[in-house]
C-alpha positions in Angstrom: 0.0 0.0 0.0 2.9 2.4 0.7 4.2 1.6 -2.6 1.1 2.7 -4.6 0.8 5.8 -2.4 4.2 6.8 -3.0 4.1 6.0 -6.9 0.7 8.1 -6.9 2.9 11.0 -5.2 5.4 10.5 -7.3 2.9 10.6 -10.6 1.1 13.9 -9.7 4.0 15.6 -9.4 5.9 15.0 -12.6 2.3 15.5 -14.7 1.9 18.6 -12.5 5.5 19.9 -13.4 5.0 18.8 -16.9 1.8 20.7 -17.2 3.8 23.4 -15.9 6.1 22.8 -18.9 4.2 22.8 -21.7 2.0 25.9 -20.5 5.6 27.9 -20.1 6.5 26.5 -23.6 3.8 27.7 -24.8 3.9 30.8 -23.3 7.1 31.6 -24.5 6.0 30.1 -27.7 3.1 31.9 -28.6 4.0 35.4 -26.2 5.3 37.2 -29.9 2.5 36.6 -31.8 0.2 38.3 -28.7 2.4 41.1 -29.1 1.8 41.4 -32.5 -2.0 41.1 -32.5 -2.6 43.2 -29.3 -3.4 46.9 -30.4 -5.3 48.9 -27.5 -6.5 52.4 -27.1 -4.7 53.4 -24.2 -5.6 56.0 -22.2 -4.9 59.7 -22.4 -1.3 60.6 -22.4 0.1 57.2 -22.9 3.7 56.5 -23.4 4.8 54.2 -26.7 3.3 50.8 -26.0 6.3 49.2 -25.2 7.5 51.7 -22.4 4.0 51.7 -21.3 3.8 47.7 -20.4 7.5 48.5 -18.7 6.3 51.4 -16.4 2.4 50.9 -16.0 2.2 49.5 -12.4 -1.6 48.3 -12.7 -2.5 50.4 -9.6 -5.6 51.2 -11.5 -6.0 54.8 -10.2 -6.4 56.3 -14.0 -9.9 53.9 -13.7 -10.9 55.2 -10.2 -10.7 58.7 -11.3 -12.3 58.4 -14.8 -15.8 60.7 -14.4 -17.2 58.5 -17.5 -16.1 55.0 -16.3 -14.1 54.7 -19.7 -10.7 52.7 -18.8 -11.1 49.0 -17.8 -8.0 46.7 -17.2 -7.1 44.1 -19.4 -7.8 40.7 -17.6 -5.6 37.3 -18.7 -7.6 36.7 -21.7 -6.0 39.5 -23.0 -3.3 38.1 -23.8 -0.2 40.3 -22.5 -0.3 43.2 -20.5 -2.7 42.0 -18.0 -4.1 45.0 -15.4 -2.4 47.3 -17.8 -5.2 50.0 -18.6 -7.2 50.7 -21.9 -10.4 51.8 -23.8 -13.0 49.6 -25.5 -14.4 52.6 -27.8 -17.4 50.5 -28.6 -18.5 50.2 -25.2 -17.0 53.5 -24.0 -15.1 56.3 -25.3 -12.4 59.2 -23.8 -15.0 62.1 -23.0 -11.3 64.2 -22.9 -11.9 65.7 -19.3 -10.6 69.4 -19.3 -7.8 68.1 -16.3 -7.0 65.0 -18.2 -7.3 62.9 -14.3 -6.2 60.0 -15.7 -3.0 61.9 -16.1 -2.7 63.2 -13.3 -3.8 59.9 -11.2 -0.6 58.2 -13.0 2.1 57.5 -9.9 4.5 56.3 -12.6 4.7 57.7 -16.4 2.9 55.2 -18.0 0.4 58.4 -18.8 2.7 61.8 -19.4 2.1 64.3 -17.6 2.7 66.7 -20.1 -0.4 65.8 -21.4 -2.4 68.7 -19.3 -5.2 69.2 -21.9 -7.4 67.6 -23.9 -6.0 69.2 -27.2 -2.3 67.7 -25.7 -4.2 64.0 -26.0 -3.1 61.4 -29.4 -4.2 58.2 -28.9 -4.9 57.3 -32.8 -7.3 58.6 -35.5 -10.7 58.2 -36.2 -11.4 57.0 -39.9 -14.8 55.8 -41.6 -13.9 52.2 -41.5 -17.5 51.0 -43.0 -19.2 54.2 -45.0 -21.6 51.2 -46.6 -23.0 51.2 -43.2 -22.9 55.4 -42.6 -26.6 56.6 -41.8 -25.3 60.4 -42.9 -24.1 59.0 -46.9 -27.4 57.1 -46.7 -29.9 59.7 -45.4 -30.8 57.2 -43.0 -32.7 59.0 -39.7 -31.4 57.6 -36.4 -33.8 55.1 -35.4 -35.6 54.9 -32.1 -33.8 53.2 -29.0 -30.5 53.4 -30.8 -29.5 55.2 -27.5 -30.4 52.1 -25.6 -26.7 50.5 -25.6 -25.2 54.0 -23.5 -28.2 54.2 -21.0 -27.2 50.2 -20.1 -24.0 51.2 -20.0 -24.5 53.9 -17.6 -27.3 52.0 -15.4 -24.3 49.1 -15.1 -22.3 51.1 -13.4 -21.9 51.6 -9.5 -21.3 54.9 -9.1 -23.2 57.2 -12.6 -22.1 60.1 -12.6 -23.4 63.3 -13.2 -21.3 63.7 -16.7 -22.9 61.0 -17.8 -26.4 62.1 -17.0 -25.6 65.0 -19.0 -24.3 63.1 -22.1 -27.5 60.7 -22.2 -29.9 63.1 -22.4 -27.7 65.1 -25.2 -28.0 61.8 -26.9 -31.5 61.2 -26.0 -32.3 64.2 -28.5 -30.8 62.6 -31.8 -33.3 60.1 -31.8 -35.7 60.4 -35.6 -33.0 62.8 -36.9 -30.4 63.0 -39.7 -27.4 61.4 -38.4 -24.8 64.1 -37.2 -23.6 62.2 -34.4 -19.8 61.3 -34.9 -19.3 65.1 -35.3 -21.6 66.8 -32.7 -20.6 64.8 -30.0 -17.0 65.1 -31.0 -15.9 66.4 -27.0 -13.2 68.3 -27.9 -13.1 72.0 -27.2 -12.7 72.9 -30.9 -14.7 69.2 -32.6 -14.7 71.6 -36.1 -10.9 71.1 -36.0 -11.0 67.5 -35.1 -14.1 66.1 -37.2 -17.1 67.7 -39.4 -20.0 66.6 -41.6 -20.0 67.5 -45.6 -21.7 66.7 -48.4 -21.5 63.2 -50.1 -21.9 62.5 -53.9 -24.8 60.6 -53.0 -26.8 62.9 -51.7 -26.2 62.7 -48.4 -23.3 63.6 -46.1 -20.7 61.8 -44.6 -17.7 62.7 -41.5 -14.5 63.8 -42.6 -11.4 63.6 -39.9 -9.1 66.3 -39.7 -5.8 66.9 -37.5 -7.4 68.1 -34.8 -8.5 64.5 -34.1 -7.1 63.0 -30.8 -8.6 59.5 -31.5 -10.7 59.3 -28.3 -13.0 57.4 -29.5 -17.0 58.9 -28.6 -17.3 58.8 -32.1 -17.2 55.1 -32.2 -18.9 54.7 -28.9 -22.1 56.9 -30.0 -22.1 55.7 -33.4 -25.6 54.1 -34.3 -25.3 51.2 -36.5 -24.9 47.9 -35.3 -20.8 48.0 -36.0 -19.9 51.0 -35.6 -19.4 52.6 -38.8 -16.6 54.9 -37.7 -13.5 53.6 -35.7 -10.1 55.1 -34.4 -7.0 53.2 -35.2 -5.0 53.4 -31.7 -1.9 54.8 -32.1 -1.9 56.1 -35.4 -1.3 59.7 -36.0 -3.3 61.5 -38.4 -0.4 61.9 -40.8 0.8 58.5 -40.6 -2.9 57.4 -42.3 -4.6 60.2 -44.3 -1.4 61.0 -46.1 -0.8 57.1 -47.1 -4.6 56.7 -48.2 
């Protein structure tokens, strides 16, 4: 009996340790590609990617202070990088605060603090990813309950607060209308430099992205069709793709 007890022993261990093994292998194995495919919008003020997984601490303080509930940490399914903070624009954009507390919140340069403003914020570009889907080119109204997605949002949440009481019912009032809503909500101080609606050969009208845009994202959160027919490329500078295309 002490025999088969001890071989037992002796069996977990070595498939326990070779477990071990082959879920390090393939960690290390697979590790580059993750790199590769990962491709966040980080919050405001964020360092190059690679200096930001090196200095972000995953305190989590840029989340506690966000007035919009906008940052969420990346959890292991992730892939790399897990804790590390970031934006999922079709849930919830940057509402580019006027303090930038995200910023501020940072104990450790992961967000620069020279980013003070929200004209100082690049985290990508905004670019009409799907204009076959665009209500504007289509002259499509905004249908009724389209809204619906940001109110769940915000009723989710522990603590709403009064920012976002105050962009619902701004949203509430597109509802029936022509669809304006990548550009009006744009919330940067000067959206007319960032984003604005003109005329499409269709007939209808359709957003054009200038360099003004700071790639927060609203416009993908509070765009209306099903996927979002307007998304920001994180990391991308406005240069880098409008000059290429």
């Amino acid at each position: 009996m002490e025999k088969v007890q001890t071989d037992r022993r002796e069996f977990v261990k070595f498939s326990t340790l070779g477990i071990l093994g082959l879920a390090l292998g393939g960690g290390m194995v697979f590790s580059p590609y993750l790199v590769g495919k990962e491709n966040r919008l980080r919050p405001p003020g964020a360092v190059s990617e690679d200096k930001f997984l090196a200095l972000c601490i995953k305190c989590g303080q840029c989340l506690q202070v966000c007035p919009y509930h906008s940052i969420k940490l990346a959890d292991f399914a992730k892939g790399i990088g897990v804790g590390t903070p970031y934006i999922d624009a079709n849930e919830r954009g940057c509402w580019a605060c006027d303090a930038v507390p995200c910023v501020l919140a940072c104990p450790s340069g992961a967000l620069d603090h020279h980013c003070e403003k929200p004209q100082d914020i690049k985290m990508g570009i905004a670019v009409l990813e799907f204009p076959n889907t665009c209500l504007a080119i289509s002259n499509t109204l905004i249908p009724k309950g389209y809204n619906d997605k940001m109110h769940n949002f915000v009723n989710s949440v522990r603590n709403k607060t009064e920012q976002e009481d105050v962009i619902l019912k701004k949203l509430d009032e597109f509802e029936g209308k022509e669809c304006t809503l990548c550009a009006d909500m744009c919330p940067i101080p000067n959206p007319l430099s960032a984003i604005a609606m003109i005329a499409d050969s269709g007939g209808g009208k359709r957003p054009e992205v200038y360099d003004g845009c700071i790639g927060c994202g609203a416009c993908q959160e509070v765009c209306p069709t099903t996927q979002p027919s307007i998304v920001v490329k994180p990391r991308v500078m406005y240069n880098e793709f409008y000059n290429k295309a």
